[in-house]
C-alpha positions as CSV (number, residue, x, y, z in Angstrom):
1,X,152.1,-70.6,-122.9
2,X,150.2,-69.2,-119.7
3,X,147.0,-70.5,-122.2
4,X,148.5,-74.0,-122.0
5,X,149.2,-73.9,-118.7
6,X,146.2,-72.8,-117.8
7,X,144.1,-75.2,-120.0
8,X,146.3,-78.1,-118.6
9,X,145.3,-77.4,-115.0
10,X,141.8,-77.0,-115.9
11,X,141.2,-79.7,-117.8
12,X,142.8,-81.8,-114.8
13,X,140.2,-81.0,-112.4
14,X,138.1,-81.9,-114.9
15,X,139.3,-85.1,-115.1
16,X,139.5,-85.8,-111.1
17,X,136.2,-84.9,-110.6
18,X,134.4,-87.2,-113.2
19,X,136.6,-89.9,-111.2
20,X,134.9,-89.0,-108.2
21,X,131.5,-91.0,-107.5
22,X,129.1,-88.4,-105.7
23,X,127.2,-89.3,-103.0
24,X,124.2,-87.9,-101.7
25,X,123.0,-89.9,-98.7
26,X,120.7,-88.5,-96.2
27,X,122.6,-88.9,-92.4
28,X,120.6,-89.2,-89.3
29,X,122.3,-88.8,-85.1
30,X,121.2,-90.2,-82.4
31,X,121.7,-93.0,-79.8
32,X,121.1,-96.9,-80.7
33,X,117.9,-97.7,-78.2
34,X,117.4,-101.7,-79.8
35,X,119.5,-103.8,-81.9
36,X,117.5,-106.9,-83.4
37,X,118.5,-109.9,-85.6
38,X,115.8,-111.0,-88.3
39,X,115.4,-114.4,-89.5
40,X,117.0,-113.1,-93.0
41,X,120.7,-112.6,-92.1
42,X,119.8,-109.0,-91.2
43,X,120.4,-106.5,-88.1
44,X,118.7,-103.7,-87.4
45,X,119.0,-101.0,-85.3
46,X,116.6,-98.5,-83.9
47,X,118.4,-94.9,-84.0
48,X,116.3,-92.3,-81.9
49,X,117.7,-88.8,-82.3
50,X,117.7,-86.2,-79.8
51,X,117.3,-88.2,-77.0
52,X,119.6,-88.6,-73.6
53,X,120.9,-92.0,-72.4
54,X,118.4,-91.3,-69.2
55,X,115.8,-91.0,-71.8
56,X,116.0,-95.1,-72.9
57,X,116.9,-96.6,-69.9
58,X,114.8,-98.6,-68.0
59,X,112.3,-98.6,-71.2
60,X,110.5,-101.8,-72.8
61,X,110.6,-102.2,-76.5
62,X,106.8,-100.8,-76.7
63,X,107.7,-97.4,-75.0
64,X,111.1,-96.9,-77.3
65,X,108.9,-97.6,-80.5
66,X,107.2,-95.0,-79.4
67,X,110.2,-92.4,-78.9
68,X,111.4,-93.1,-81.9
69,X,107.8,-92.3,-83.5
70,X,108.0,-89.4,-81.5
71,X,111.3,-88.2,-82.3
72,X,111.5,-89.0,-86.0
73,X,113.6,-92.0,-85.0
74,X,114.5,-95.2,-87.5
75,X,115.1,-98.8,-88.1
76,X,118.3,-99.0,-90.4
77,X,118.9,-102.6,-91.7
78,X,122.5,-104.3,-92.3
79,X,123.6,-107.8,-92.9
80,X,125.0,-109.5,-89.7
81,X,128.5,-109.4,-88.9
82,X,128.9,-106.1,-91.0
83,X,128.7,-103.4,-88.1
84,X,130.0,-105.3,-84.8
85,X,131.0,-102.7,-82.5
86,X,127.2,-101.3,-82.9
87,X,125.5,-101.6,-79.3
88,X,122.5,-99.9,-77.6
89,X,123.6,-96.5,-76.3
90,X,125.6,-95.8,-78.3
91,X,125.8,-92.4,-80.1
92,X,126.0,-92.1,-84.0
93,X,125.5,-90.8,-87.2
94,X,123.5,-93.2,-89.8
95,X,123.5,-92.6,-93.2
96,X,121.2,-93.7,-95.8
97,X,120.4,-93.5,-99.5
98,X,117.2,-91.1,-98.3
99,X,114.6,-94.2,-99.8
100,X,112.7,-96.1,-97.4
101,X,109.9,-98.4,-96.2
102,X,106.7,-96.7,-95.2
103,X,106.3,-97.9,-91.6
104,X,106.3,-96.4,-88.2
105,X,109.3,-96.1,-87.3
106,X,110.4,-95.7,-90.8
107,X,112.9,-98.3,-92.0
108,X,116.1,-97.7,-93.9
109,X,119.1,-99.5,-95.4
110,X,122.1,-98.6,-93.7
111,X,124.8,-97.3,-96.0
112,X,127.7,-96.1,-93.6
113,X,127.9,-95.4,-89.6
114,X,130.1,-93.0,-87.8
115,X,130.2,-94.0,-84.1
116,X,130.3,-91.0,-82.1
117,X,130.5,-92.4,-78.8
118,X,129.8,-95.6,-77.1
């Protein structure tokens, strides 16, 4: 009986875990420093890491590139309207599918955010 019992209960983790998609996305934090909207019904937003809100202010686009180069900062790319509460300064962790374009800043689809704080 104890067998059974304990064939039962392993062969029902068994069975909850092959229910379970896994998921292995990369994650990046850091603060939002631009938010853009390309002609393709896309947003993007430029995630710096490592960086302090007096680090980005008072910065043109040029001189933020260039943080973000710095820094190991990306573009991650979402259709419009998905993500509204997104705005630059704010503080979170990006996640990603770890593939991406060869550019500098790399860009990256954006698979989930966690906003951290605004």
């Amino acid at each position: 009986m104890k067998k059974l019992l304990a064939l039962a209960i392993a062969l029902s983790f068994l069975i909850d875990g092959c229910g379970q998609e896994a998921t292995n996305l990369e994650h990046q934090e850091g603060i939002i420093v631009d938010i853009k909207e390309l002609s393709d019904g896309i947003n993007q937003i430029l995630v710096v890491p490592n960086v302090l809100h007096e680090d980005i202010s008072n910065k043109k686009l040029d001189e933020l590139i260039k943080l973000a180069q710095e820094k190991g900062g990306a573009y991650y790319s979402f259709e419009i309207g998905k993500y509204v509460d997104l705005q630059v300064g704010t503080h979170v962790i990006v996640y990603w599918d770890g593939s991406q374009l060869d550019s500098n800043p790399p860009q990256r689809g954006l698979d989930k955010v966690d906003i951290i704080s605004k």
